[in-house]
BAFI-429119 format. One record per residue: residue number from 1; x, z, y of N, C-alpha, C in turn; residue in one letter. Coordinates in steps of 0.001 Angstrom, whole numbers. Example, Ala and Ser with C-alpha at 12.3 -4.5 7.8 and 13.67 -1.06 7.14 Angstrom:
<dogus>
(dogu 1, (13190, 7800, -5690), (12300, 7800, -4500), (13200, 7800, -3300), A),
(dogu 2, (12850, 7080, -2250), (13670, 7140, -1060), (12900, 7870, 30), S),
</dogus>
This chain:
<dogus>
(dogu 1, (-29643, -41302, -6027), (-30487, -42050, -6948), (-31246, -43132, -6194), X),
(dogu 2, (-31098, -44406, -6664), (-32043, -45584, -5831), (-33100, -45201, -6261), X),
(dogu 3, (-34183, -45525, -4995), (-35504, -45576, -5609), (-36093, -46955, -5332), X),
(dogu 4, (-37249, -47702, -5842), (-37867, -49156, -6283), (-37875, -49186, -4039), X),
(dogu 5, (-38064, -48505, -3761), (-38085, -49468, -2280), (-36839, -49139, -1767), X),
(dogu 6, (-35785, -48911, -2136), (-34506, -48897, -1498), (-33828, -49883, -2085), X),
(dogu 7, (-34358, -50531, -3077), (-33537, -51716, -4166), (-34071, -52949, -3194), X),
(dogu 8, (-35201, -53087, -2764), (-35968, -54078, -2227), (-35066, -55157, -913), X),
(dogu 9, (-34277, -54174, -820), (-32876, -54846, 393), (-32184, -56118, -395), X),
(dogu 10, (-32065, -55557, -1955), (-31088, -56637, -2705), (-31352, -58026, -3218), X),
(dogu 11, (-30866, -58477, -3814), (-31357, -59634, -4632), (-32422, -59044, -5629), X),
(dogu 12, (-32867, -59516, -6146), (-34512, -59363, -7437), (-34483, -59986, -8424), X),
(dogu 13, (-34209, -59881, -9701), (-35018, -60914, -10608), (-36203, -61132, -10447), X),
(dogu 14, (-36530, -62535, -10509), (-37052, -63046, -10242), (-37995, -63202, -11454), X),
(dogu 15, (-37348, -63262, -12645), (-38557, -62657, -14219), (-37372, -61728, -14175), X),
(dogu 16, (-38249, -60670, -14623), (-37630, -59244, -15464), (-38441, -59399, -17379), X),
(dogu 17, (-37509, -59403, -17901), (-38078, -59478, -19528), (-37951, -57715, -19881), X),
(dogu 18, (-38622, -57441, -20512), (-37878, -55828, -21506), (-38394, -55868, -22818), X),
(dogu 19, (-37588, -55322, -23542), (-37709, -55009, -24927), (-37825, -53750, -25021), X),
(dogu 20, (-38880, -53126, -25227), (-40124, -51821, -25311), (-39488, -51715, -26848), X),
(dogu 21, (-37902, -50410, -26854), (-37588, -49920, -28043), (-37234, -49270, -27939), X),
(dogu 22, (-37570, -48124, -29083), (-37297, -47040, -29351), (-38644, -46121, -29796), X),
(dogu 23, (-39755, -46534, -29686), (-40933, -45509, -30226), (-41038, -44739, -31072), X),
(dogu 24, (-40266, -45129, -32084), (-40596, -44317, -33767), (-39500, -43551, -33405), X),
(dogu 25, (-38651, -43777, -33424), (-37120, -42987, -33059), (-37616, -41855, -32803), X),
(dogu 26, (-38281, -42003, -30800), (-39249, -41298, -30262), (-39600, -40252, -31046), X),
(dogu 27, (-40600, -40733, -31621), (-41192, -40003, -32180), (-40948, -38834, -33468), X),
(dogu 28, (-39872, -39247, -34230), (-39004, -39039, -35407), (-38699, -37326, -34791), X),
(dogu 29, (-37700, -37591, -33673), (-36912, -36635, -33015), (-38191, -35622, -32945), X),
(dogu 30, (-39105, -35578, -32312), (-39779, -34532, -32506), (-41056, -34295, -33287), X),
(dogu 31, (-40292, -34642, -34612), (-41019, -34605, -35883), (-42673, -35075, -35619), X),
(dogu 32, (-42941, -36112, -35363), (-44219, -36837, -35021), (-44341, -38017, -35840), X),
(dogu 33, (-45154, -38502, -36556), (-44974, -39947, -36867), (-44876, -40891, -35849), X),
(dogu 34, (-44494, -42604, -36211), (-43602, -43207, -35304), (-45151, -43956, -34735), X),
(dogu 35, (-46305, -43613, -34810), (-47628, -43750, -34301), (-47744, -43027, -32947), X),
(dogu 36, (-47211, -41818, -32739), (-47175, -40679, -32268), (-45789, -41323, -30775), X),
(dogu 37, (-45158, -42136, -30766), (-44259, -42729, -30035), (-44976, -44069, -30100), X),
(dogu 38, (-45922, -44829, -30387), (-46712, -45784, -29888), (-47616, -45146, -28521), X),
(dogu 39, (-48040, -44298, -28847), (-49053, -43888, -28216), (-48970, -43570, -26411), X),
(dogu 40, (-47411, -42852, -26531), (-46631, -42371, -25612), (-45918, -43514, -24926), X),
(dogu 41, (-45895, -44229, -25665), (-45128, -45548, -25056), (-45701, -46086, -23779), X),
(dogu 42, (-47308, -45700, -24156), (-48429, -46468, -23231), (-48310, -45960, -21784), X),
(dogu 43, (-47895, -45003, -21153), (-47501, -44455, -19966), (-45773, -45110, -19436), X),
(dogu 44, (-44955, -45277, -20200), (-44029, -46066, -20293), (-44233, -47781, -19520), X),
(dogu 45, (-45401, -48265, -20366), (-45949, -49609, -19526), (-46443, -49824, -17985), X),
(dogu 46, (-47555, -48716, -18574), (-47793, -48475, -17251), (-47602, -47871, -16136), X),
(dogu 47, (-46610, -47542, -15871), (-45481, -47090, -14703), (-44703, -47800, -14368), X),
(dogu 48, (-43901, -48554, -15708), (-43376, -49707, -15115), (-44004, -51043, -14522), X),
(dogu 49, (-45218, -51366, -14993), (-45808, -52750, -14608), (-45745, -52342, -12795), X),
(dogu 50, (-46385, -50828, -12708), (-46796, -50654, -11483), (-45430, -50562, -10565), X),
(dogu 51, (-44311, -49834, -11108), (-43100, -50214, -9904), (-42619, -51689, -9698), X),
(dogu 52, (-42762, -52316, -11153), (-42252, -53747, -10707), (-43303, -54581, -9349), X),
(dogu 53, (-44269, -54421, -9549), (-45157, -55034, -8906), (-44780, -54100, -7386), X),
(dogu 54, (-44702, -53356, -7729), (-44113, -52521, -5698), (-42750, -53076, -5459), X),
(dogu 55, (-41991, -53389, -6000), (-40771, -53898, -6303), (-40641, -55248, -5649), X),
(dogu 56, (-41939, -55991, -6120), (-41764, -57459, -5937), (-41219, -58547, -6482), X),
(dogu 57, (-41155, -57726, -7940), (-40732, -58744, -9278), (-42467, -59827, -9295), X),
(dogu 58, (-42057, -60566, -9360), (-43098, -61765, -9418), (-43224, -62055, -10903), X),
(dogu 59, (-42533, -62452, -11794), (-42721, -62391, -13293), (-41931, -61081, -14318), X),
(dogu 60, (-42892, -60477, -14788), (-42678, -59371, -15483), (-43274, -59066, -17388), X),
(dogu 61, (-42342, -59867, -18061), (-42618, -60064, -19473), (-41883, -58980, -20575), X),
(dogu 62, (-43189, -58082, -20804), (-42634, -57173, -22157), (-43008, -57912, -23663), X),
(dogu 63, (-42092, -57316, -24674), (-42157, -57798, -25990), (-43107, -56507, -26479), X),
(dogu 64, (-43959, -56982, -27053), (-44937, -55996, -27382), (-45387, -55714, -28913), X),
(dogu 65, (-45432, -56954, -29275), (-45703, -57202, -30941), (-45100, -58254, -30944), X),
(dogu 66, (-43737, -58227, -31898), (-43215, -59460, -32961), (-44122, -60057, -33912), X),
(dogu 67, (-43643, -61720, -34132), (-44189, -62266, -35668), (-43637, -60868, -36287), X),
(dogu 68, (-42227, -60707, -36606), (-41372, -59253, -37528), (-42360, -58421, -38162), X),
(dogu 69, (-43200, -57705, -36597), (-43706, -56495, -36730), (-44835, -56809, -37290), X),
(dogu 70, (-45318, -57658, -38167), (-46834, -57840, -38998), (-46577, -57125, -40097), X),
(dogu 71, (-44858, -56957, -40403), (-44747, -56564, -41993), (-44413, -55171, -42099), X),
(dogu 72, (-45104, -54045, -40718), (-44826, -52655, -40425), (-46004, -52433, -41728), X),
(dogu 73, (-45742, -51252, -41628), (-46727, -50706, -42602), (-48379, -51035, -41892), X),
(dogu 74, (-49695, -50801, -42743), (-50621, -51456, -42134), (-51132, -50539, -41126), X),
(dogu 75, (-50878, -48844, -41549), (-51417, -47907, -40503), (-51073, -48223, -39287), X),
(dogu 76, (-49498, -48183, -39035), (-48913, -48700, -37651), (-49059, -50103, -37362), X),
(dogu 77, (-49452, -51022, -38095), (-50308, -52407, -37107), (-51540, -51913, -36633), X),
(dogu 78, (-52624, -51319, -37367), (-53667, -51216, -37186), (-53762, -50505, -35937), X),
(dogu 79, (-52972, -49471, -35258), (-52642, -48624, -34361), (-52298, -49294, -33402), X),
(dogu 80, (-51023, -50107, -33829), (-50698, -50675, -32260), (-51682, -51597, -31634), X),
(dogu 81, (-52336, -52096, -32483), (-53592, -53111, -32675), (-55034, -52464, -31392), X),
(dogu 82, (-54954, -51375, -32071), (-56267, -50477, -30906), (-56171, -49946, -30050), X),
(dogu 83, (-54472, -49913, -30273), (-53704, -49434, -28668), (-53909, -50749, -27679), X),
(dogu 84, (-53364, -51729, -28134), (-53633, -52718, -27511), (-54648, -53094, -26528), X),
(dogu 85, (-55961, -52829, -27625), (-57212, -52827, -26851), (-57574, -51762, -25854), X),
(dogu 86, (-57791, -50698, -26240), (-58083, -49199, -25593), (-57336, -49673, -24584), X),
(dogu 87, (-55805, -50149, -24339), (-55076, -50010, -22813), (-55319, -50814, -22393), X),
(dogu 88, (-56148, -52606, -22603), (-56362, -53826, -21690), (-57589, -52623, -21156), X),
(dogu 89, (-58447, -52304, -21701), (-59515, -52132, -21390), (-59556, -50894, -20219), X),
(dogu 90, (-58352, -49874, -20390), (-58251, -48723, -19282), (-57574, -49474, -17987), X),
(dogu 91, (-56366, -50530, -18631), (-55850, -50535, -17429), (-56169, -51979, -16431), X),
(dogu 92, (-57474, -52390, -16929), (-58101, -53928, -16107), (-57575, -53172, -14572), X),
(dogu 93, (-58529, -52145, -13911), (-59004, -51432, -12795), (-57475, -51438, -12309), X),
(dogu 94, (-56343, -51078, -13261), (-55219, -50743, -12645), (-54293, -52424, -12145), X),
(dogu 95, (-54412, -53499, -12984), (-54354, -54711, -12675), (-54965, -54928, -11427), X),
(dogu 96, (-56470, -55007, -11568), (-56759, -55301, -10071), (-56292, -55083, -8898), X),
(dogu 97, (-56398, -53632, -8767), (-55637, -52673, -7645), (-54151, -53170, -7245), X),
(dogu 98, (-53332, -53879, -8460), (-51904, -53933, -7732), (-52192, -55471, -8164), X),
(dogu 99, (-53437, -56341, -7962), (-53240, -58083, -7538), (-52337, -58382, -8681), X),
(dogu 100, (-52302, -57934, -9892), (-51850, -58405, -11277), (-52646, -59075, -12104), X),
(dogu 101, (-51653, -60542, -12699), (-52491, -61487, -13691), (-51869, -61513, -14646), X),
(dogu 102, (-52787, -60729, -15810), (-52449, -60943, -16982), (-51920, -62430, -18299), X),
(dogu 103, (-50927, -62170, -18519), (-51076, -63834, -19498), (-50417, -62856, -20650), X),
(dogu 104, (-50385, -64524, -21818), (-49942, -63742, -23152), (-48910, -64965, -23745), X),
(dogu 105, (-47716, -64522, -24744), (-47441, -65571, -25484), (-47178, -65513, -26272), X),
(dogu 106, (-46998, -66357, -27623), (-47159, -65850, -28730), (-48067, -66521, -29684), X),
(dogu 107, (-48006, -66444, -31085), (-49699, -66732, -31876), (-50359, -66189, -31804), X),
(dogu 108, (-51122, -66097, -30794), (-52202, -65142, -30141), (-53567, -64932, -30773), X),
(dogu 109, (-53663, -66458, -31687), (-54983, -66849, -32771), (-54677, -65828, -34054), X),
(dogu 110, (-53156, -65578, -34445), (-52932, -64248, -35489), (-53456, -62730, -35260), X),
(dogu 111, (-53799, -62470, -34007), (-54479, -61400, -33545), (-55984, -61040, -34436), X),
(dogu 112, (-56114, -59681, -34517), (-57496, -59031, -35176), (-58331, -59946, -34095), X),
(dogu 113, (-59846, -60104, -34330), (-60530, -60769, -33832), (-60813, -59604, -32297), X),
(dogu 114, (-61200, -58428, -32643), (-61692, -57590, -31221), (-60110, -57613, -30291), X),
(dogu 115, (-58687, -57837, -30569), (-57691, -57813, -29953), (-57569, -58718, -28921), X),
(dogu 116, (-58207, -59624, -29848), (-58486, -61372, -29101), (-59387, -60825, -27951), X),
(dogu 117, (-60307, -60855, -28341), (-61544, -61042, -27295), (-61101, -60235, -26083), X),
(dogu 118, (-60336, -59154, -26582), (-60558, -58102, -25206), (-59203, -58780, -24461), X),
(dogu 119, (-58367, -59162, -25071), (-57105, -60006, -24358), (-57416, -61119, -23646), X),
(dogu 120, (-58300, -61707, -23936), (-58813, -63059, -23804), (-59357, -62832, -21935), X),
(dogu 121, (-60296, -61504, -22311), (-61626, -61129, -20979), (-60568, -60857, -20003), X),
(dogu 122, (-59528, -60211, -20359), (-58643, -59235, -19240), (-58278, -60539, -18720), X),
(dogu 123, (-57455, -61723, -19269), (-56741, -62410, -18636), (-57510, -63334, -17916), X),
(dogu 124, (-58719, -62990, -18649), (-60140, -64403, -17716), (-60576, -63494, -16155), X),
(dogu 125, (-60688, -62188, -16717), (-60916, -61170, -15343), (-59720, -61290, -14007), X),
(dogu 126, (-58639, -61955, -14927), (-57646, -61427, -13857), (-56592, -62571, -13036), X),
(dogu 127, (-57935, -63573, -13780), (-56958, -65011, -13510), (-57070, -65180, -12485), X),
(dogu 128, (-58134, -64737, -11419), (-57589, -65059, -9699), (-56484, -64177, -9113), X),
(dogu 129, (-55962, -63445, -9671), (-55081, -62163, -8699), (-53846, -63283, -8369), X),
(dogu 130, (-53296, -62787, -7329), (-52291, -63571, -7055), (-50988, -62695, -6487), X),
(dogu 131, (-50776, -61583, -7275), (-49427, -60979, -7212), (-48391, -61324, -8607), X),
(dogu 132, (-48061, -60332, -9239), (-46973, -60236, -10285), (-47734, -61157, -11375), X),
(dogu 133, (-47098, -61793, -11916), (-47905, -62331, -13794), (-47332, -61183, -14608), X),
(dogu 134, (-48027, -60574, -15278), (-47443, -59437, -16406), (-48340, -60711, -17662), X),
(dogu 135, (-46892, -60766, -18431), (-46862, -61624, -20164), (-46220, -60354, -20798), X),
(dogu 136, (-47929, -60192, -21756), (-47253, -59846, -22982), (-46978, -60584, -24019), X),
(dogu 137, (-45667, -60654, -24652), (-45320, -61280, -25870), (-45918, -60638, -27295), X),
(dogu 138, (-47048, -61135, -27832), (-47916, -60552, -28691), (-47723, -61282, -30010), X),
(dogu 139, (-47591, -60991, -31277), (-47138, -61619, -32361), (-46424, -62810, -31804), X),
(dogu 140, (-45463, -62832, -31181), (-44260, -63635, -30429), (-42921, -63567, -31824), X),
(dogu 141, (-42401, -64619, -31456), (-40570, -65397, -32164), (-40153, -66398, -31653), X),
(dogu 142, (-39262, -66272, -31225), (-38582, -66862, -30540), (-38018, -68562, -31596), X),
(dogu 143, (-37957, -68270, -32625), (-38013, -68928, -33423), (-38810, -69761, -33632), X),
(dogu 144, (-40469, -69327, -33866), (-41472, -69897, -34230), (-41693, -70926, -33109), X),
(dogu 145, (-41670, -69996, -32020), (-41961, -71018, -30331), (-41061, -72145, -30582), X),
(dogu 146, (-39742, -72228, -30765), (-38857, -73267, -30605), (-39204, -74343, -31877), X),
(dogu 147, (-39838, -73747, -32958), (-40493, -74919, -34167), (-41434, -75635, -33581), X),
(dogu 148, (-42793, -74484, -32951), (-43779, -74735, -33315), (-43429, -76260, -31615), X),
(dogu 149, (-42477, -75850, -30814), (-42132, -77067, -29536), (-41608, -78334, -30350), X),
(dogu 150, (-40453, -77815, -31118), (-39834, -79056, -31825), (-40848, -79962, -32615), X),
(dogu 151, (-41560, -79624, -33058), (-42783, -80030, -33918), (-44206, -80910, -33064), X),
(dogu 152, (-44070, -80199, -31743), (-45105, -80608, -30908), (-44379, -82088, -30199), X),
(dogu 153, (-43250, -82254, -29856), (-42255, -83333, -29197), (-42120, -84324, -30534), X),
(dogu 154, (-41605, -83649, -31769), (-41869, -84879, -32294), (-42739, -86334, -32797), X),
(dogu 155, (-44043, -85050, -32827), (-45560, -85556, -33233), (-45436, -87224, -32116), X),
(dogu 156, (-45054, -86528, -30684), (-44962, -87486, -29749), (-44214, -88353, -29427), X),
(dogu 157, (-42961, -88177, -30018), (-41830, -89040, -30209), (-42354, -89937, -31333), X),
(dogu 158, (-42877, -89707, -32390), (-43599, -90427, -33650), (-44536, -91371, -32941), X),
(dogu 159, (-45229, -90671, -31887), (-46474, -91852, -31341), (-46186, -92363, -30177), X),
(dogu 160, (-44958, -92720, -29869), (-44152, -92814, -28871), (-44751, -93283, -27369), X),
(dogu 161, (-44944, -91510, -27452), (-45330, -91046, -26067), (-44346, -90058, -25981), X),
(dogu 162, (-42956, -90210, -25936), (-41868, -89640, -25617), (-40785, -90422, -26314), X),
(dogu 163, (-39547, -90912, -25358), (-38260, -91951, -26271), (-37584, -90536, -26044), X),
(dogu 164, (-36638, -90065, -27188), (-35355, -89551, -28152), (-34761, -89263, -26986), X),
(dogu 165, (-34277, -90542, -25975), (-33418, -90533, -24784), (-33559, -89961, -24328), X),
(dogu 166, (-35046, -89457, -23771), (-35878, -89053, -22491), (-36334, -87658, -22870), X),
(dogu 167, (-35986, -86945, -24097), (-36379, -85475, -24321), (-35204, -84698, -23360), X),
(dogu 168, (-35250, -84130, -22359), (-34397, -82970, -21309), (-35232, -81780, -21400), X),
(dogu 169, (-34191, -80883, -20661), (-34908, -78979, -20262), (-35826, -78855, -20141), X),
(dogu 170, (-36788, -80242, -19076), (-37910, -80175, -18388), (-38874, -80418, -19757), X),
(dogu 171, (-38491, -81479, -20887), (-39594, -81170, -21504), (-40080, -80753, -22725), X),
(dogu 172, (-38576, -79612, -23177), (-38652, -78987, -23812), (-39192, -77529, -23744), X),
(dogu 173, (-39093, -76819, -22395), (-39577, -76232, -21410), (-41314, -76517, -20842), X),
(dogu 174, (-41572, -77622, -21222), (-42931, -77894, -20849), (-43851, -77563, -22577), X),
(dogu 175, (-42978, -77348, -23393), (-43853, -77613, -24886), (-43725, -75900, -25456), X),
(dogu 176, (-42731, -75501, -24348), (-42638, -73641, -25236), (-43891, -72677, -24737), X),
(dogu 177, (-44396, -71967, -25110), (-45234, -70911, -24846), (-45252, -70094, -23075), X),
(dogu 178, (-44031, -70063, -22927), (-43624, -69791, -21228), (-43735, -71031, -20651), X),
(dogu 179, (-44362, -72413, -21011), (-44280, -73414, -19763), (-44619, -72845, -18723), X),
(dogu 180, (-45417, -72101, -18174), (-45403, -71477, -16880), (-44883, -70258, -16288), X),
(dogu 181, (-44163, -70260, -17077), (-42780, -69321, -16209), (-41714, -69486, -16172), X),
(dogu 182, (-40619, -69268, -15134), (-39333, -69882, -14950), (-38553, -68910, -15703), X),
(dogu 183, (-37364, -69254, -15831), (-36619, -68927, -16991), (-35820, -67307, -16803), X),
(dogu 184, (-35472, -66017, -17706), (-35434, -64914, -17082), (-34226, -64551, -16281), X),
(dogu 185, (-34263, -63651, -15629), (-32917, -63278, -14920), (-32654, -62070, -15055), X),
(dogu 186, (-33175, -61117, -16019), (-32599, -60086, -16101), (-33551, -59574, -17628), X),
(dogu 187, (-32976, -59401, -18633), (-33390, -58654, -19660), (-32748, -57623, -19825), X),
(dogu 188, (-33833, -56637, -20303), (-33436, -55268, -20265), (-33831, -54542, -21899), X),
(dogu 189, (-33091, -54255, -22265), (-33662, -53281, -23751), (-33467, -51892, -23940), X),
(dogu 190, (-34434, -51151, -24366), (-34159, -49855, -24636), (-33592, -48755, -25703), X),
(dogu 191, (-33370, -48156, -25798), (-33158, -47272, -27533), (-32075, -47942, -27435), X),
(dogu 192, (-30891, -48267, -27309), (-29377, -47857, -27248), (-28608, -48890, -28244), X),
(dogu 193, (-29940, -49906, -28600), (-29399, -51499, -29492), (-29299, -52427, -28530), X),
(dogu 194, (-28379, -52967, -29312), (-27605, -54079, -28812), (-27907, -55352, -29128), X),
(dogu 195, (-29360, -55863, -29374), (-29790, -57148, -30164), (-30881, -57374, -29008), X),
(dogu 196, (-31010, -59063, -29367), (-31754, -59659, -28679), (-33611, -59765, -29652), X),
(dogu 197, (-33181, -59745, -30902), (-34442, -59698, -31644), (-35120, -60750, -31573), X),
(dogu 198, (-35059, -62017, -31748), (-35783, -63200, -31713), (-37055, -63513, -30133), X),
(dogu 199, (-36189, -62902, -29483), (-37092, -62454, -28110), (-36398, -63659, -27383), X),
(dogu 200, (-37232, -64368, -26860), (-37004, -65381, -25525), (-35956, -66238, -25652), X),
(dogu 201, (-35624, -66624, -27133), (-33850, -67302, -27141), (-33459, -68506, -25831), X),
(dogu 202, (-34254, -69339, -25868), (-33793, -70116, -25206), (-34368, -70250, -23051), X),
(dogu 203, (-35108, -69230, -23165), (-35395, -68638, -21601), (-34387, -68002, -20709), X),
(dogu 204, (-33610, -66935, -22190), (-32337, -66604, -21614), (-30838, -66517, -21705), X),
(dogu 205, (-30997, -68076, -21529), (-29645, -68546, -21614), (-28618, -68152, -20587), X),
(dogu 206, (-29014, -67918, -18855), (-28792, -67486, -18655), (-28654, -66274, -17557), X),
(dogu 207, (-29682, -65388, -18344), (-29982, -64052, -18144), (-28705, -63283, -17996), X),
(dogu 208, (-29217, -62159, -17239), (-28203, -61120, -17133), (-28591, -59805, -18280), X),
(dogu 209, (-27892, -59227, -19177), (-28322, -58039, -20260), (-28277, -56845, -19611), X),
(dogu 210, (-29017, -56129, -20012), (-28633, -54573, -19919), (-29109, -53905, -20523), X),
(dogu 211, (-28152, -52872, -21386), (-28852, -52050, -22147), (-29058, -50417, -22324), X),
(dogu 212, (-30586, -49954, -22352), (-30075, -48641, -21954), (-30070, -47980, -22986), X),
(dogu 213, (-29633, -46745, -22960), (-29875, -45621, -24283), (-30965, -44661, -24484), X),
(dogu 214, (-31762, -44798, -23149), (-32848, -44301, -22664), (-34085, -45037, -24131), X),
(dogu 215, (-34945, -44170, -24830), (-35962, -44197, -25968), (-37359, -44579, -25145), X),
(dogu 216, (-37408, -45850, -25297), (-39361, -46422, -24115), (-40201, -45907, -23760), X),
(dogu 217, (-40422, -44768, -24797), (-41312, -43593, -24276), (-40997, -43105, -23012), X),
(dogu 218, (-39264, -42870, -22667), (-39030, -41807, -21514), (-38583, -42727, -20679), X),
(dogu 219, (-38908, -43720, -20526), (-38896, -45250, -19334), (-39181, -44807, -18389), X),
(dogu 220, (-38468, -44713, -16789), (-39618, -44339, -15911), (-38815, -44975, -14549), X),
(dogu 221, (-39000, -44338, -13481), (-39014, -45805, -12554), (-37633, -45555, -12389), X),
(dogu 222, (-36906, -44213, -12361), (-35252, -44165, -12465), (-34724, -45253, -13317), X),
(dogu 223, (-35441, -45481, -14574), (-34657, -45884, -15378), (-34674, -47655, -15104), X),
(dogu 224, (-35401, -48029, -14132), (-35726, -49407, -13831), (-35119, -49682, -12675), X),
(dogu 225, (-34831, -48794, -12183), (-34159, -48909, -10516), (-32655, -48781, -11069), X),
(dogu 226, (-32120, -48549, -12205), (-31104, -48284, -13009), (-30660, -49712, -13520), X),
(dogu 227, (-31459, -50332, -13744), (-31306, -51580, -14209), (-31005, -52286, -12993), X),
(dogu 228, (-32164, -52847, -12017), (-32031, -53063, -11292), (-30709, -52918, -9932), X),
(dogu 229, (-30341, -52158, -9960), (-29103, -52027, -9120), (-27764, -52757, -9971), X),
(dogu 230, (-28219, -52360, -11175), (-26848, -53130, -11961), (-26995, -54549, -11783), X),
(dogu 231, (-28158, -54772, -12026), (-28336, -56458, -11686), (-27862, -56952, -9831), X),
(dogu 232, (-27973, -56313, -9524), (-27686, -56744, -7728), (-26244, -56343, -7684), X),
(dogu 233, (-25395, -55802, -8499), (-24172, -55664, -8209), (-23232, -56717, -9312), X),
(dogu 234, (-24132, -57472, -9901), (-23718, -58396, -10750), (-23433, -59575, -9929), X),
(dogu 235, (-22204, -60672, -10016), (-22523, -62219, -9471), (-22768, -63211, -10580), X),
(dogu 236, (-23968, -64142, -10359), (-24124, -65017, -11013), (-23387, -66281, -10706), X),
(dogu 237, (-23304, -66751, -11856), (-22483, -68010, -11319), (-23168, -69700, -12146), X),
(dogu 238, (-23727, -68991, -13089), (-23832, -70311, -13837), (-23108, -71613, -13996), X),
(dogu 239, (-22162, -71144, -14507), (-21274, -72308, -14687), (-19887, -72324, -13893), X),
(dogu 240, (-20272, -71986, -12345), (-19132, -72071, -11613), (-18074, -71122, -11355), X),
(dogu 241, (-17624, -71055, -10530), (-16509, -69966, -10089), (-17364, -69520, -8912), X),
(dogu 242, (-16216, -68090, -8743), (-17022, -67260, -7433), (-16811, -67979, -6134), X),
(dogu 243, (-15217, -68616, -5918), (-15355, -69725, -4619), (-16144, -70629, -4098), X),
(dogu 244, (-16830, -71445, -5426), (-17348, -72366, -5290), (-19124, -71820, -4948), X),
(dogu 245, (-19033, -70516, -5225), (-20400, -69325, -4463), (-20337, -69088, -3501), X),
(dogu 246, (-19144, -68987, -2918), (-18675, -68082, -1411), (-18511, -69814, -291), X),
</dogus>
């Protein structure tokens, strides 16, 4: 079995994305409501933030709350909502300790007002650390980001402080919600689906997938060092052939 410092020999993504699924499932199986696999999830995060960061993943972005997930029932927003808070607020101390800076992306202004504030303090508390960036994607779409960019470029193309010609990667990439993070190299999803979910469309173009069957709750550093090895035994090529690598 690899463990997170025996992987450290290989190549790294350089962003690790995950899609945190499977909770209700979770929870279903042993007759719990799917609140009851939110809750549990929260040890799930935090084990992983902490191996990636021993790891030496430098950008580390979970999907946490979809635009989607506003239209859960209101008990389970309201829940994931105070989960939210309750864990910025337990795990600041644990940020510090491993030199982690919090960011967020997303319509972050759609947030309950106390979600805000306490999201807001963590990432103001934690804006000097200078190890891993942990982004949570918080009422995040991948969709919306790519409107709400298309919409922001045109405004400027209209007041032409941008020519038609001159829109490229760089500054379409400068108008999305991740302008400050480079694009992912390894997404990972859990609970045994096979969808991308309006998560990061155009960040990971080209990402490497992997998907486990493993339920987020029972995430743990096997199951990341699992990923991870698959990714280092992968060749990237982007575009080219393996000769033109070698």
């Amino acid at each position: 079995m690899d463990t997170i410092e025996s992987l450290k020999a290989g190549p790294l993504p350089r962003h690790l994305a995950i899609i945190m699924d499977g909770n209700g499932r979770w929870a279903k199986q042993r007759g719990k409501l799917r609140i009851f696999g939110h809750e549990n999830g929260v040890k799930a995060v935090r084990e992983t933030v902490e191996n990636s960061a021993k790891l030496g993943i430098e950008f580390l972005t979970l999907y946490a709350f979809s635009t989607e997930n506003w239209k859960r029932p209101k008990l389970e927003v309201d829940t994931l909502m105070n989960l939210l808070v309750s864990s910025l607020k337990k795990e600041l101390k644990t940020l510090h300790k491993n030199n982690i800076r919090l960011n967020a992306i997303g319509n972050i202004d759609s947030l309950p007002s106390k979600a805000y504030a306490e999201l807001q303090e963590v990432i103001e508390k934690t804006s000097k650390n200078s190890g891993m960036v942990l982004t949570l994607a918080l009422s995040y779409g991948a969709r919306e980001e790519l409107k709400h960019a298309i919409q922001e470029i045109s405004l400027k193309v209209k007041n032409n402080i941008i020519s038609p010609e001159n829109i490229d990667d760089t500054i379409i990439n400068s108008h999305l919600y991740t302008h400050n993070l480079p694009d992912v190299d390894l997404l990972v999803r859990t609970s045994g689906e096979h969808r991308i979910s309006n998560f990061l469309l155009w960040q990971i173009a080209y990402a490497e997938l992997y998907f486990m069957d493993v339920f987020w709750p029972d995430f743990r550093e096997e199951h990341l060092a699992e990923a991870i090895k698959n990714y280092q035994n992968r060749e990237r090529r982007f575009g080219k052939t393996s000769e033109q690598l070698n």
